[in-house]
C-alpha positions as CSV (number, residue, x, y, z in Angstrom):
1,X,135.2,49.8,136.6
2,X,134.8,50.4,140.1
3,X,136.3,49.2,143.5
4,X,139.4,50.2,142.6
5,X,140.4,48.0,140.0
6,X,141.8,48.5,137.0
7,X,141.3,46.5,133.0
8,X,144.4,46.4,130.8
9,X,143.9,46.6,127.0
10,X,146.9,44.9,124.5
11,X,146.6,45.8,121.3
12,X,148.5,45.2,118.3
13,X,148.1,44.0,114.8
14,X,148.0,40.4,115.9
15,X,144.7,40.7,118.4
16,X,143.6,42.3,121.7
17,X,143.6,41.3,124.9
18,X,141.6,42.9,128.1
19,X,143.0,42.0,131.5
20,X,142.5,43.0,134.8
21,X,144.1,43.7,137.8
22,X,142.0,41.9,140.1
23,X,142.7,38.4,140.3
24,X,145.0,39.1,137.1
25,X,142.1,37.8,135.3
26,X,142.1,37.8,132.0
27,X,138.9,38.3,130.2
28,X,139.0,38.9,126.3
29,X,141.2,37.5,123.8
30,X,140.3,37.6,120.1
31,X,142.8,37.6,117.2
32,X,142.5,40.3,114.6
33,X,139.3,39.5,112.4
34,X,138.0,36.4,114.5
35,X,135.6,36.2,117.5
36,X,136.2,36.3,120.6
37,X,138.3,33.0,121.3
38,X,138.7,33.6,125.2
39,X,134.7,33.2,126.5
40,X,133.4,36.0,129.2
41,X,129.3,35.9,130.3
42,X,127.3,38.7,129.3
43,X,126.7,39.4,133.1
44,X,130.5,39.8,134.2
45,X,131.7,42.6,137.2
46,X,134.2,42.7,139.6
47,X,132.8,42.7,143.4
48,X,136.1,42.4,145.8
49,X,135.7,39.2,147.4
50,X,134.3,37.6,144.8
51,X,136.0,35.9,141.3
52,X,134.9,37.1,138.1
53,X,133.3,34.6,135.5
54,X,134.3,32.9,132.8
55,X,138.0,34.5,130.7
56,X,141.0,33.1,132.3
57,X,141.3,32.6,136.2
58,X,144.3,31.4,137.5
59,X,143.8,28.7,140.2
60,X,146.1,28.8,142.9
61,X,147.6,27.7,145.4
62,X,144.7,24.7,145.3
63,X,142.1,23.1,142.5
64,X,138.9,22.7,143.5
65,X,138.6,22.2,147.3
66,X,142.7,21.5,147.3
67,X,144.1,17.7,147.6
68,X,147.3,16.2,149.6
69,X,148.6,13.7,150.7
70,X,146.0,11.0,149.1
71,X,142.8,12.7,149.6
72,X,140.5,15.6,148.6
73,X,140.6,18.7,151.0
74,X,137.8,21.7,152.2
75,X,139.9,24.4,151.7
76,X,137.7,27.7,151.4
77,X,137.8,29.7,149.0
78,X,137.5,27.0,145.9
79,X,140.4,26.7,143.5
80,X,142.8,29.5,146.0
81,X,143.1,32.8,146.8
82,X,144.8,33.9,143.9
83,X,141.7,34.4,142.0
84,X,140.4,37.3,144.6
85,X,143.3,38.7,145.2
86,X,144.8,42.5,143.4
87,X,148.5,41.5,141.5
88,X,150.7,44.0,141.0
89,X,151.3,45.2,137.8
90,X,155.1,45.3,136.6
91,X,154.4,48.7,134.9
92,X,157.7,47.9,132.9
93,X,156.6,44.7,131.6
94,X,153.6,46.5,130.1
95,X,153.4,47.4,126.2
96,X,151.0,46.5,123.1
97,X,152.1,42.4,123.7
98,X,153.1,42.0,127.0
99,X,152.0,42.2,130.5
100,X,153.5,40.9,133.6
101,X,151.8,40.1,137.2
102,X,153.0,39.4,140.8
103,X,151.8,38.0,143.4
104,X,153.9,37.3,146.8
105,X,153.3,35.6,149.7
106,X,154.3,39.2,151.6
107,X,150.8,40.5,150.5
108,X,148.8,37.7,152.1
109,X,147.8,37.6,155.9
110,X,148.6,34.8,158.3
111,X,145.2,33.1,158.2
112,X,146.6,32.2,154.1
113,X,149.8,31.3,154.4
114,X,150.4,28.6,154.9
115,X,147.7,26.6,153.4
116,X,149.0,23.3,154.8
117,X,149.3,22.1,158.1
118,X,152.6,20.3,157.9
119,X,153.9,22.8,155.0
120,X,154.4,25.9,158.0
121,X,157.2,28.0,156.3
122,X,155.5,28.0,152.7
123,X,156.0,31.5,151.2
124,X,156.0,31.8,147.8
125,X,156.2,34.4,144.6
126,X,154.2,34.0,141.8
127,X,154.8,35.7,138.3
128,X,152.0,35.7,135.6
129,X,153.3,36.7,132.4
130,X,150.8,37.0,129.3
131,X,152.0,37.4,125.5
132,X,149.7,38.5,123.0
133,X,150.0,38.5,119.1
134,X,148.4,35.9,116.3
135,X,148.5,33.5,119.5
136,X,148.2,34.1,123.2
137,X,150.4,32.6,125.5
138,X,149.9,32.4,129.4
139,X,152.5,31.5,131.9
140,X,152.3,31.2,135.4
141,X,155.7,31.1,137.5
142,X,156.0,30.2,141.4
143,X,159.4,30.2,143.3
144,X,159.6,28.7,146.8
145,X,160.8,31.8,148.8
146,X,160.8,29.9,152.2
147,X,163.2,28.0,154.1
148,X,161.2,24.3,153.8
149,X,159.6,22.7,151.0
150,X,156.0,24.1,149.9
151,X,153.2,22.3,148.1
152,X,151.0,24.0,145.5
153,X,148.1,22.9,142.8
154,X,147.5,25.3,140.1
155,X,145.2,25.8,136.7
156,X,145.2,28.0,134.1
157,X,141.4,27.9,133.8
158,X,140.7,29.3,130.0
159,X,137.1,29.7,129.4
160,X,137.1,28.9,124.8
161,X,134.2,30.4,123.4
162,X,132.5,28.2,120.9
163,X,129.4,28.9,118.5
164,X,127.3,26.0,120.3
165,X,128.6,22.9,122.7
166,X,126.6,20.6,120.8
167,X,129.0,21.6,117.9
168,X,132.5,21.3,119.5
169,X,134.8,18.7,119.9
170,X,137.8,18.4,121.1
171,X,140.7,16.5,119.4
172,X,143.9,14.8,120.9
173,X,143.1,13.0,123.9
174,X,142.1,9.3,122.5
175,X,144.2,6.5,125.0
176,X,144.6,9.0,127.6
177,X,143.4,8.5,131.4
178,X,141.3,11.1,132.9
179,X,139.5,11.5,136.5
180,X,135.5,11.6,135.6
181,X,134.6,14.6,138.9
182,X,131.3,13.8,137.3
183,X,131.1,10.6,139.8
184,X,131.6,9.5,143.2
185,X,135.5,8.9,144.5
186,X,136.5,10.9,140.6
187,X,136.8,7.0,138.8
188,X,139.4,6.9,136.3
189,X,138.8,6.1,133.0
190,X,140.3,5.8,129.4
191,X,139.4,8.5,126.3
192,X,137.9,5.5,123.9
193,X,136.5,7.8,121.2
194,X,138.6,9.9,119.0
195,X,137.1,13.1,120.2
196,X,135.7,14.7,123.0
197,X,132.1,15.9,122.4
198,X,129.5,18.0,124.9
199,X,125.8,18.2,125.6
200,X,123.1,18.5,127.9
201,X,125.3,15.9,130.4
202,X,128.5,18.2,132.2
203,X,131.7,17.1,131.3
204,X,134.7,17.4,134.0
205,X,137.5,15.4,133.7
206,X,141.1,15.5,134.7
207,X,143.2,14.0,131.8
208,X,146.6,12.7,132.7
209,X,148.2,14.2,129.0
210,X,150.2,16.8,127.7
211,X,149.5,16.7,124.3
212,X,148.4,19.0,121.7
213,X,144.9,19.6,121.2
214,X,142.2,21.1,118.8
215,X,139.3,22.3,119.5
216,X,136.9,21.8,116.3
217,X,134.0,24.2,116.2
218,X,131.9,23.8,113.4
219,X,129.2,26.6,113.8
220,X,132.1,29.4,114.0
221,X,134.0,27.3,111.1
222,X,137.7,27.4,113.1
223,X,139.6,25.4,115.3
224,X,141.3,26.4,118.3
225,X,144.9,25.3,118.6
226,X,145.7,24.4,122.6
227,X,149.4,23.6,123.8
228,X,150.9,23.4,127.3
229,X,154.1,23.0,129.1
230,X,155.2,21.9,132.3
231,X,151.7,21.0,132.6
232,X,151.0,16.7,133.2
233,X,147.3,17.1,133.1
234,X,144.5,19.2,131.1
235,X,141.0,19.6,132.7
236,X,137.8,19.8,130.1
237,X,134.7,21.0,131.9
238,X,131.2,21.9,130.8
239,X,128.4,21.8,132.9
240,X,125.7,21.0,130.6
241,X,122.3,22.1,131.3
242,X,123.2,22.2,135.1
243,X,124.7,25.4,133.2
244,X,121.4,27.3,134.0
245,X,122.1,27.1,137.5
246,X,125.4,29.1,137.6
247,X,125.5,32.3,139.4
248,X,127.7,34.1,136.9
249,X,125.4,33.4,133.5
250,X,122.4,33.9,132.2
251,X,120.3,30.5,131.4
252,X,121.8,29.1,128.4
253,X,125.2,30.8,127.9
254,X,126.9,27.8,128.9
255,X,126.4,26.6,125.6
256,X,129.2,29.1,124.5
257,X,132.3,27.5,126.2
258,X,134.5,24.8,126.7
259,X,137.5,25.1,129.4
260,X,140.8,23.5,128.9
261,X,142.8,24.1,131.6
262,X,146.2,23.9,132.0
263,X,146.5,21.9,134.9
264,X,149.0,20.8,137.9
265,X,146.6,19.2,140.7
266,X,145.6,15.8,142.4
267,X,147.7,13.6,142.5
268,X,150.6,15.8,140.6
269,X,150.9,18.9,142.9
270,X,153.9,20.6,143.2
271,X,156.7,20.4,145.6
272,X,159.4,23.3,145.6
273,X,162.3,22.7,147.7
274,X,163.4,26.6,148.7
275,X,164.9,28.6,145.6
276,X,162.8,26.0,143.2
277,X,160.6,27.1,140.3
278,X,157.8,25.4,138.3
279,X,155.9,27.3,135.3
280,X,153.0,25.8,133.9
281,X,151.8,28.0,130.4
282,X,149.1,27.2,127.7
283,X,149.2,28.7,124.6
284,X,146.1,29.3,122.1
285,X,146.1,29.7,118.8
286,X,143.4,29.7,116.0
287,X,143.1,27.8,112.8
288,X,140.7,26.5,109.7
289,X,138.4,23.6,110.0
């Protein structure tokens, strides 16, 4: 593809998935005899520097502009480095269902790590392991290999493709609280309805839940089966018609997606004392209406 970067194909009797190297980004997952479940603009590249639209981009180590200690952050580039950074491949990891990552603080140069001021012996490595079959599950694996404690937010930033927004909901989050990044000082607020529904208005919330979820989709006739661990908090964004402004898409393609993130950020970063692990994984997984 270019730039030196390579795409990974899994294949098996259960589905396909096509990942690449950059960014370990992946960018197509679709079961055997369903659509595409894992959404991907019809305008994608890879450009070094840059992160690729849509698929699966891991956000670390920071959501957004990053957060700590009580307040939102301008960290540069938004949601990490991670994202436009090469991983390397664990060639022995790799097979028709499985593919394994790395990323280590060792790659990075000193302007990177550390990202935090008063965090200045955080080194880390991160292993991204991905499982394909009838489901897809993505996990995401970071071990403090410093000497002090380090802090980290992270997202597992899936990109669902759906027939139409105006079509979708999503199922499992009534009673939970959720961040509205939609308005000024991210207001919290309690699910009310039964479902989550999207339009011409964006949608971005951070829900405080780890529960199950479904996402219905009427004009494709399935529903997409969501499930995370080690994961307090699952962000739903769409932009809604502000859609048409994105760089990465062409006007109107945000109508094909809803992401449901996987999600450690805010208010629940991490904190690894040295030799700690956290994982964080979603798992999809497609059903009948």
């Amino acid at each position: 593809m270019g730039n030196g970067v390579d795409l990974r194909m899994l294949a098996n009797n259960g589905g396909s998935v096509v990942i690449s190297d950059y960014g370990a980004h992946l960018l197509r997952w679709a079961p055997a005899g369903q659509a595409d479940v894992v959404w991907t603009p019809s305008t994608w590249h890879i450009e070094a520097g840059k992160s690729l639209g849509g698929g699966v981009p891991i956000c670390f180590p920071w959501f957004g502009p990053g957060f700590a200690h009580g307040k939102q952050l301008a960290l540069n580039p938004s949601h990490g480095f991670a994202r436009l950074r090469r991983w390397a491949l664990d060639e022995g990891s790799f097979d028709d269902s499985h593919i394994r990552y790395v990323l280590d603080s060792q790659q990075l140069n000193d302007n990177e790590v550390p990202w935090f001021d008063d965090e200045p012996g955080a080194q880390f490595h991160a292993v991204y392991d991905v499982q394909t079959g009838n489901a897809l599950t993505m996990s995401l694996t970071v071990t403090n290999t410093g000497t002090a404690p380090m802090s980290y937010e992270a997202a597992l930033h899936s990109y669902l493709h759906v027939g139409d927004v105006s079509g979708a909901q999503l199922v499992g989050l009534q009673g939970a609280t959720y961040l509205d990044a939609t308005e000024e000082g991210f207001p919290p607020k309690t699910q009310d309805a039964q479902v989550v529904t999207f339009g011409e208005q964006p949608v971005n919330r951070v829900y405080y839940s780890d529960a199950r979820l479904e996402l219905r989709d009427d004009m494709l006739g399935r529903a997409i089966h969501i499930s995370r661990t080690g994961s307090p908090q699952t962000v739903v964004w769409n932009p809604g018609a502000d859609g048409d402004n994105m760089s990465y898409t062409k006007p109107g393609e945000w109508r094909g997606f809803v992401a449901v993130e996987a999600a450690v950020c805010r208010d629940r970063i991490v904190t690894l004392g040295p030799g700690e692990s956290h994982v964080i994984s979603q798992t999809l997984s497609v059903g009948s209406l």
